[in-house]
Backbone bond lengths (Angstrom), bond angles and torsions (degrees), N, CA, C in turn:
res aa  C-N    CA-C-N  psi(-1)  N-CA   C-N-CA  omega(-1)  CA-C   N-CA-C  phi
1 X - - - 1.470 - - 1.527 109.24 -
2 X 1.354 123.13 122.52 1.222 134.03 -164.50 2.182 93.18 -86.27
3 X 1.438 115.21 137.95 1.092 126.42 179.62 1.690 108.38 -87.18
4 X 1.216 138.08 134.65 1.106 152.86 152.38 1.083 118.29 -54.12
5 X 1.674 130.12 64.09 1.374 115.61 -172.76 1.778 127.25 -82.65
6 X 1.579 91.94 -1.94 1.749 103.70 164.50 1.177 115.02 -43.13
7 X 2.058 99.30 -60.89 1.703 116.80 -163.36 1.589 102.34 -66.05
8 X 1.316 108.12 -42.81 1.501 99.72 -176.55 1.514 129.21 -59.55
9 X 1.777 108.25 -40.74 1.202 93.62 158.84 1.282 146.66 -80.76
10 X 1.409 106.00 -4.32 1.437 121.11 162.00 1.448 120.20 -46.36
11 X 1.572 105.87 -54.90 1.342 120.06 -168.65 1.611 105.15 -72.30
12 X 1.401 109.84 -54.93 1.739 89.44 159.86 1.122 158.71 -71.54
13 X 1.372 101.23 -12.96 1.481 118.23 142.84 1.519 123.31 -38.31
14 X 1.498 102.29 -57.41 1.265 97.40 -170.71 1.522 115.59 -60.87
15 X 1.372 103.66 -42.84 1.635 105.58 -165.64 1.797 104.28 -61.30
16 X 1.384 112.84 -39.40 1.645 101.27 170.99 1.085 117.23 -54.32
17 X 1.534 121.52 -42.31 1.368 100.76 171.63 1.185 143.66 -62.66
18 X 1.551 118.84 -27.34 1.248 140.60 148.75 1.396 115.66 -32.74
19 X 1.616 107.60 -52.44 1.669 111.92 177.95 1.124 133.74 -105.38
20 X 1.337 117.20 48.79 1.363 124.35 173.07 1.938 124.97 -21.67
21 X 1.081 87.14 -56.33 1.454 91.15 -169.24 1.797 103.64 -119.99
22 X 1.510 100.38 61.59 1.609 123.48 168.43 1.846 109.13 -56.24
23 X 1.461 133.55 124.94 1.374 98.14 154.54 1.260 108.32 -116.24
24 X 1.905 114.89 -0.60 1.753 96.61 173.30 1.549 96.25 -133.37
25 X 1.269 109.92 145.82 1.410 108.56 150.41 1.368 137.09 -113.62
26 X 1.389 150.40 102.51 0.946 169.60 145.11 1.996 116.95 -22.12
27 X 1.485 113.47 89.20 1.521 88.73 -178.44 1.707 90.70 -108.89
28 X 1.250 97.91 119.84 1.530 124.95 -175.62 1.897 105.85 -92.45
29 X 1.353 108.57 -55.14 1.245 135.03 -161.98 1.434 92.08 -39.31
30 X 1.577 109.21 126.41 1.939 104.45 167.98 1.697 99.09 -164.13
31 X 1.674 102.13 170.08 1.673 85.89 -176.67 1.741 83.47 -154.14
32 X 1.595 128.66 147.53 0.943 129.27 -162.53 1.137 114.25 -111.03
33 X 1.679 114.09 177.35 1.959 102.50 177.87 1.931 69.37 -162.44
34 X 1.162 82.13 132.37 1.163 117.26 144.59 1.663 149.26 -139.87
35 X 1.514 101.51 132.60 2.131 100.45 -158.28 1.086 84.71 179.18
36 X 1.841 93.00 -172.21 1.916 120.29 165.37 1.580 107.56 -83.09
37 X 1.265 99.25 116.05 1.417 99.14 144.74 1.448 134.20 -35.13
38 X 0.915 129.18 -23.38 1.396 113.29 -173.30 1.824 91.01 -92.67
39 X 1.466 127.15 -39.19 1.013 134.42 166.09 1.476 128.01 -35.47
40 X 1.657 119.77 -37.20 1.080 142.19 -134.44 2.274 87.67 -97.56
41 X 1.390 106.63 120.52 1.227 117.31 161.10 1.587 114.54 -42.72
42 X 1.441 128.18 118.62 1.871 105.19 163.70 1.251 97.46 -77.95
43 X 1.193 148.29 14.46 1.846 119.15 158.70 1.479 93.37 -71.24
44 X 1.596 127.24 -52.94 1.711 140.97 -151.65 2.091 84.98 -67.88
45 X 1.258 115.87 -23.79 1.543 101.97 -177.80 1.522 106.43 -86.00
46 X 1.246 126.14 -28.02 1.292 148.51 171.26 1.395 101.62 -32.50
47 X 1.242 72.97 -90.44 2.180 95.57 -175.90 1.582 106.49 -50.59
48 X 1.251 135.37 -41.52 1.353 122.72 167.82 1.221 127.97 -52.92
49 X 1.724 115.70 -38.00 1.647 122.91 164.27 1.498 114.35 -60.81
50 X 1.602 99.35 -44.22 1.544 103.28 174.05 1.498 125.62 -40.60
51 X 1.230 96.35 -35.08 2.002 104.66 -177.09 1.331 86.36 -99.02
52 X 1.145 143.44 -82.50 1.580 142.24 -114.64 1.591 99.55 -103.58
53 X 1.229 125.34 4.68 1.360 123.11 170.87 1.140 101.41 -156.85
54 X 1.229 165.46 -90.06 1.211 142.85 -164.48 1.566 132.34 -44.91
55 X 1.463 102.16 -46.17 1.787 104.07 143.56 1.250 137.01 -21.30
56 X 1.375 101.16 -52.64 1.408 104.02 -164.11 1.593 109.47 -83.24
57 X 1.669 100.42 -32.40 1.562 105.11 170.92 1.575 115.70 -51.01
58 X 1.442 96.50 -34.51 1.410 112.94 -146.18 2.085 90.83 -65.94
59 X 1.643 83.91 -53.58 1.522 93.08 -174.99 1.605 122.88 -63.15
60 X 1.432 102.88 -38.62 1.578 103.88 161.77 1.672 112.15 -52.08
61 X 0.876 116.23 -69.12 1.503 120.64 -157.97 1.633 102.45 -58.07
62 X 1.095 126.65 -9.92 1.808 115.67 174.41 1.069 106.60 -112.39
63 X 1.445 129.67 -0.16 1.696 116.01 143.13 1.598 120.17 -108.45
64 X 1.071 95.89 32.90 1.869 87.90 165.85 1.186 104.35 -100.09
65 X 0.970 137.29 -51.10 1.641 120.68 178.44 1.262 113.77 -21.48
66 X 1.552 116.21 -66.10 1.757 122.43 179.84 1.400 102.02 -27.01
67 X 1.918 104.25 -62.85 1.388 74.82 -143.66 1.427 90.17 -102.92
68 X 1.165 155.34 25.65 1.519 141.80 129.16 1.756 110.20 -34.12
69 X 0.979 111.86 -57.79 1.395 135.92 161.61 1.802 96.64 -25.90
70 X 1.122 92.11 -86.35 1.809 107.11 -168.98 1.240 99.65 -39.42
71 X 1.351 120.74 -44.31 1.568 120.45 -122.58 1.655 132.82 44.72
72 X 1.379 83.35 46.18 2.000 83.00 -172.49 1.654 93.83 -157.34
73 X 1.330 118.12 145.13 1.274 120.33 176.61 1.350 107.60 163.13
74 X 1.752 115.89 151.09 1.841 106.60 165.84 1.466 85.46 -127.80
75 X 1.542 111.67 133.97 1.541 110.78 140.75 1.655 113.54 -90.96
76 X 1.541 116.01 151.64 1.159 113.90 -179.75 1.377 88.80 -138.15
77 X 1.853 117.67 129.06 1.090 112.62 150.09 1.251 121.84 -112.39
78 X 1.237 118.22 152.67 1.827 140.31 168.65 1.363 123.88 -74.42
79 X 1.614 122.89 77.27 1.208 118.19 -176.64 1.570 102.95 -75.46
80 X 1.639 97.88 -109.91 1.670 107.40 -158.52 1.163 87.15 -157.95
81 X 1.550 114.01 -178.56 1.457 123.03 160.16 1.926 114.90 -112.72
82 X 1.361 85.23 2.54 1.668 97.13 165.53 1.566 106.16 -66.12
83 X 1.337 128.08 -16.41 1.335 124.89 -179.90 1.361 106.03 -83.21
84 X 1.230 128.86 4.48 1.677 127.36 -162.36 1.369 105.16 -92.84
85 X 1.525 100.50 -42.15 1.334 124.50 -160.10 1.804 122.56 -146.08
86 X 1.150 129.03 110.98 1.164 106.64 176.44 1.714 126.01 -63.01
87 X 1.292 96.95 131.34 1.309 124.89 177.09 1.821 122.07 -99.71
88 X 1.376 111.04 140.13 1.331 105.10 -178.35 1.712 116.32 -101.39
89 X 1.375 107.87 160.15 1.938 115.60 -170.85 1.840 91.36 56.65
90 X 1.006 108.59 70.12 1.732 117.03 174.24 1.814 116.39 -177.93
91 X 1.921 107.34 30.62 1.531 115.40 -157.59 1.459 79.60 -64.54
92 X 1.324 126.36 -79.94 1.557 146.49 -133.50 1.691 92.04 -62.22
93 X 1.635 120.95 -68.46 1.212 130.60 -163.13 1.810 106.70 -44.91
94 X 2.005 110.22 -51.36 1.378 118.10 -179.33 1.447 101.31 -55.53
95 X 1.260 126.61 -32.39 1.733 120.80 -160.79 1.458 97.83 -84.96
96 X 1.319 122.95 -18.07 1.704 106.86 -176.42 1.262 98.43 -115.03
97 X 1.229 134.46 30.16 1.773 143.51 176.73 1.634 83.67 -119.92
98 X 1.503 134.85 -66.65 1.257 132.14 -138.19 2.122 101.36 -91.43
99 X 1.657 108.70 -10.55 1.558 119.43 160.32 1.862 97.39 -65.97
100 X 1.548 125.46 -63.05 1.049 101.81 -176.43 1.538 124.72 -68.61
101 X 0.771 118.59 -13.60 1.851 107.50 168.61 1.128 125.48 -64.69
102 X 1.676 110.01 -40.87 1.577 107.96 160.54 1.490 131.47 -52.64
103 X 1.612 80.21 -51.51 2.116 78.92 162.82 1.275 134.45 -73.00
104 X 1.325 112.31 -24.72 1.385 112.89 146.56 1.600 141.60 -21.27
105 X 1.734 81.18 -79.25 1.960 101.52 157.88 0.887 126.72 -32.62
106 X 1.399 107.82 -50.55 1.770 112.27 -164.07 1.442 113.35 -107.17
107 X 1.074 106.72 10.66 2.011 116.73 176.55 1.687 72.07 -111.59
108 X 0.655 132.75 -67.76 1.753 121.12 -144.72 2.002 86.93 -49.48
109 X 1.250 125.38 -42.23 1.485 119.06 -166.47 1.747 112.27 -77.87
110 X 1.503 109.82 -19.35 1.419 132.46 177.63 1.539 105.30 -71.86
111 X 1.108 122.66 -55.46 1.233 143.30 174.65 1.673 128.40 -43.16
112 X 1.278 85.24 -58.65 1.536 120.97 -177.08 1.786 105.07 -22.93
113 X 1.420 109.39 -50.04 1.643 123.60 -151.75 1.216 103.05 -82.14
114 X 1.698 114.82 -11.36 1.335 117.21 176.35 1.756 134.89 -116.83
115 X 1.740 79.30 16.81 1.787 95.99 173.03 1.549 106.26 74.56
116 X 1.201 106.15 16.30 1.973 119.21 168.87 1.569 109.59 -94.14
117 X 1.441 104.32 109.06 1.668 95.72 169.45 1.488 96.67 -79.91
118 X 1.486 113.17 179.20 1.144 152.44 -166.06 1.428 114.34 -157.65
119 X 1.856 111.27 96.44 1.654 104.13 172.19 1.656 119.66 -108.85
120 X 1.159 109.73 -174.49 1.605 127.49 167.43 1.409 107.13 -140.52
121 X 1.701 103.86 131.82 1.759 120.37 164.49 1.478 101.56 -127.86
122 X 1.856 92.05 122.49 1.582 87.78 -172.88 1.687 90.61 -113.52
123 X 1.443 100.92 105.08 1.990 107.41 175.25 1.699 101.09 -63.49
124 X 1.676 111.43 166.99 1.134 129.61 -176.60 1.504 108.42 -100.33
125 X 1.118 130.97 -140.19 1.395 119.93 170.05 1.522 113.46 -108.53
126 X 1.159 112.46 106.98 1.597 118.56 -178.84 1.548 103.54 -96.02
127 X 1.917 103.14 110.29 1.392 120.54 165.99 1.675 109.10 -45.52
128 X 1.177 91.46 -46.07 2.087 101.72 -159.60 1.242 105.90 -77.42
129 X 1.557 131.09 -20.15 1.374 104.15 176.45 1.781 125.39 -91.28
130 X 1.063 111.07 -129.83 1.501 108.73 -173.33 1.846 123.85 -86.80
131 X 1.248 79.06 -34.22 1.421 107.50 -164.95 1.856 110.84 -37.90
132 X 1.535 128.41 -46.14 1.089 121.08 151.64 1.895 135.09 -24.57
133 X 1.502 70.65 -77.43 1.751 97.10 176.86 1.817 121.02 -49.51
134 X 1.652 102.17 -36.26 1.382 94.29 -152.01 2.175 100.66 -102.96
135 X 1.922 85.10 6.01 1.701 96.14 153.02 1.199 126.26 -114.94
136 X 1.404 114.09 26.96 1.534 111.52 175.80 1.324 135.68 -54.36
137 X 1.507 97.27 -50.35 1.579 107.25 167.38 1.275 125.01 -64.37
138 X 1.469 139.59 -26.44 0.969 159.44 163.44 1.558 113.46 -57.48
139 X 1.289 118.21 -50.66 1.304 113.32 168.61 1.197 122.27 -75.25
140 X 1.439 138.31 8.53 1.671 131.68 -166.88 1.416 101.79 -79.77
141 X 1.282 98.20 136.59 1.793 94.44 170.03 1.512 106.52 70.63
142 X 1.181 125.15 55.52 1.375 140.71 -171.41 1.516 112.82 -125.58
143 X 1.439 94.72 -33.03 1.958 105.20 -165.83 1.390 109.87 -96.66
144 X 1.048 115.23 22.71 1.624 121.42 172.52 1.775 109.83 4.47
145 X 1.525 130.75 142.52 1.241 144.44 163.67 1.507 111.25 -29.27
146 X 1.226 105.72 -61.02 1.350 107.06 170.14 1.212 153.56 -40.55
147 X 1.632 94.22 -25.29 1.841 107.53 -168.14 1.924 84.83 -119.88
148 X 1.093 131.78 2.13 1.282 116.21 -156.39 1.571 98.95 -73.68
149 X 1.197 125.89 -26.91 1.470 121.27 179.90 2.030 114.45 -72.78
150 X 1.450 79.12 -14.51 1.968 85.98 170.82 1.535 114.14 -97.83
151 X 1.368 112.04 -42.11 1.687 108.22 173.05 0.867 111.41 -48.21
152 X 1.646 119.32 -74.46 1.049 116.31 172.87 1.639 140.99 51.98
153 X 1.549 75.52 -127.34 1.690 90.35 175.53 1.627 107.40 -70.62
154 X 1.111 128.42 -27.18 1.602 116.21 172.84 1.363 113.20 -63.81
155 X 1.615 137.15 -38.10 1.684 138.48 152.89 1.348 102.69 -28.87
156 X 1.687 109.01 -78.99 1.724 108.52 -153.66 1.515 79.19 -68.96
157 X 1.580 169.44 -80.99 1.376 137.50 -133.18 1.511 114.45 -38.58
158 X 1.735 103.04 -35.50 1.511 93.26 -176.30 1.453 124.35 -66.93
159 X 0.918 124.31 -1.84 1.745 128.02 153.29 1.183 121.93 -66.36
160 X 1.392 116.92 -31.02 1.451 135.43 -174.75 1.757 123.97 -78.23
161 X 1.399 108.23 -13.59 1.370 108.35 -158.83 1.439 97.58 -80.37
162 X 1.646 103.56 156.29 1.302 129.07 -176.76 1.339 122.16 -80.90
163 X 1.725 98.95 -43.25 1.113 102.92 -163.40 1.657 91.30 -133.74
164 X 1.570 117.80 135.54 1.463 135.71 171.82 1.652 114.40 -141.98
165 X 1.656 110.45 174.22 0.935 108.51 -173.82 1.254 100.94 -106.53
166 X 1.570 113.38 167.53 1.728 139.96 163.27 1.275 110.93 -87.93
167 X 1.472 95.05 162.07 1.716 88.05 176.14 1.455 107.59 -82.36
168 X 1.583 106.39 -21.53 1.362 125.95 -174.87 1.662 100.85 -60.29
169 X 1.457 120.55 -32.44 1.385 111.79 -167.41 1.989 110.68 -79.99
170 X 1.824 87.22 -34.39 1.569 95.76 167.14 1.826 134.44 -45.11
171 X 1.874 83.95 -49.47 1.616 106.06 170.79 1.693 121.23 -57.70
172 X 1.332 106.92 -41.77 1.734 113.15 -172.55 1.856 101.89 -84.13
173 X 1.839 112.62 -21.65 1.517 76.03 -179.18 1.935 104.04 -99.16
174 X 1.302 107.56 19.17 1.498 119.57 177.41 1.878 98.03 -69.80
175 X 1.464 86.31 -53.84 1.832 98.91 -166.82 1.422 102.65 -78.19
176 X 1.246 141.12 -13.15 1.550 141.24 138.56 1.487 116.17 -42.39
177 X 1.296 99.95 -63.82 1.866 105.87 -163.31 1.784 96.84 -59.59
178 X 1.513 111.94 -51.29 1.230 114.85 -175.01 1.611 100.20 -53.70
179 X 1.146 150.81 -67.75 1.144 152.95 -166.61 1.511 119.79 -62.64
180 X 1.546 129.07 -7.53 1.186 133.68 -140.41 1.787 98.62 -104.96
181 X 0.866 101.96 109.96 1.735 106.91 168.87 1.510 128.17 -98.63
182 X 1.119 112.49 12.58 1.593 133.52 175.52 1.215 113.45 -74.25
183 X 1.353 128.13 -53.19 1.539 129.22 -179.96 1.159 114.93 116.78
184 X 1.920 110.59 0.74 1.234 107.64 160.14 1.563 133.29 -58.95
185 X 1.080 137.76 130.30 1.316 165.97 -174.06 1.781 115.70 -71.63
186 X 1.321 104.41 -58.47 1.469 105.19 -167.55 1.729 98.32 -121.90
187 X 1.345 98.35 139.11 1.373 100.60 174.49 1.566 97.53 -139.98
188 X 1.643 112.60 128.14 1.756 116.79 -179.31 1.261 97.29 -97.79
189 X 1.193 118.44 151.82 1.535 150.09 -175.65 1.393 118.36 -94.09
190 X 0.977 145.39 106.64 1.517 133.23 178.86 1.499 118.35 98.47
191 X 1.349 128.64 171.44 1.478 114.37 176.05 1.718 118.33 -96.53
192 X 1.377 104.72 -6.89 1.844 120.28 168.68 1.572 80.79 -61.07
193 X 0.904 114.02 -81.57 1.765 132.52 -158.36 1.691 104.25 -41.39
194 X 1.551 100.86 -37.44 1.985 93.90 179.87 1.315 102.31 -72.96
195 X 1.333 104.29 -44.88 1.748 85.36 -157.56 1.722 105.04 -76.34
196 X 1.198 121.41 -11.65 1.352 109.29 -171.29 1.220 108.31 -83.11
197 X 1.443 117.26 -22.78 1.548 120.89 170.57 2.059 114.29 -83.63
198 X 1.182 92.34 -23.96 1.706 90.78 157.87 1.416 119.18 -64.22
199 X 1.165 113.89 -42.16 1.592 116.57 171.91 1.176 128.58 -61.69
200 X 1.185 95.63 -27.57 1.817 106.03 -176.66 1.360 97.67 -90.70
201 X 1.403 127.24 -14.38 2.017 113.15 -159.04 2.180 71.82 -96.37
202 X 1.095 124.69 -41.54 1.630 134.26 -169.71 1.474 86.55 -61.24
203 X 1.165 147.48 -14.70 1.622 137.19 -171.11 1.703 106.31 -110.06
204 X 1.478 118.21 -0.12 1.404 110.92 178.17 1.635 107.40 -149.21
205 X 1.767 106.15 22.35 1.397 99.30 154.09 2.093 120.80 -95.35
């Protein structure tokens, strides 16, 4: 599928113009897939990079000028908590969550010289928001015969979990990262999201 890069820059165009005097940006926007990889369409991997990583470039990169300009600005991006930890039936979704962290990293050090933070919020798995629903179609025909004795039980666990996130938990570590003058980098969302990132900081001390 050939990309429209007219419409796209149109559309971000417009919104800078709209926002002249931006001081945070927030790229929230994401859409999920969950299945087997080997199952998994590359157009259906396409369109997931399309939103969840090229987007976000897309949207970063037409407000940095401003605030290079300013010298003042936060980007905040919205990964996952699939970046904490590898997770299984999540190849395509982890690979366009775990592209923005790198760019993250390394814009947050690019940035730096011009009084631009650069954050990360990695949410846990939130039942209540969209994120199921608004990959439904995308996932059909994902679970192939083959793997059904492995999906499986990882599907029905997701009824089972103890611990998930709020949107409320998403919102407070947004208004953290935005506020944060420390130089911290990653901020997890929810208590799935703490402890899995406790485990991981417990795996490289």
């Amino acid at each position: 599928m050939k990309r429209n890069t007219d419409v796209e820059a149109t559309i971000v165009g417009k919104f800078v113009v709209m926002s002249p005097l931006l001081d945070v940006l927030v790229n929230n926007a994401g859409i999920g897939v969950i299945g087997v990889f080997e199952a998994t369409p590359m157009a259906t991997v396409r369109d997931v990079f399309e939103t969840n990583t090229f987007g976000v470039m897309a949207m970063t990169q037409a407000v940095l000028p401003q605030f290079r300009e300013r010298r003042s600005g936060v980007v905040v991006n919205v990964t996952s908590s699939v970046t904490l930890a590898p997770m299984p039936l999540a190849a395509a979704y982890t690979a366009s969550k775990m592209a923005i962290e790198g760019f993250t990293g390394s814009l947050a050090h690019e940035l730096a010289p011009f009084n631009v933070r650069v954050k990360l919020v990695e949410p846990g798995y939130a039942p209540t928001t969209r994120f199921t629903s608004n990959g439904g179609s995308r996932m059909q025909g994902l679970f192939p015969e083959a793997y059904a004795g492995f999906a499986k039980p990882i599907l029905d666990s997701f009824a089972h979990l103890t611990m998930v996130t709020k949107e409320s938990d998403v919102a407070e570590a947004v208004y953290r990262a935005v506020n944060d003058a420390s130089g911290q980098l990653r901020f997890p969302a929810g208590p799935d999201a703490l402890a899995l990132a406790d485990v991981a900081r417990r795996q490289f001390v």
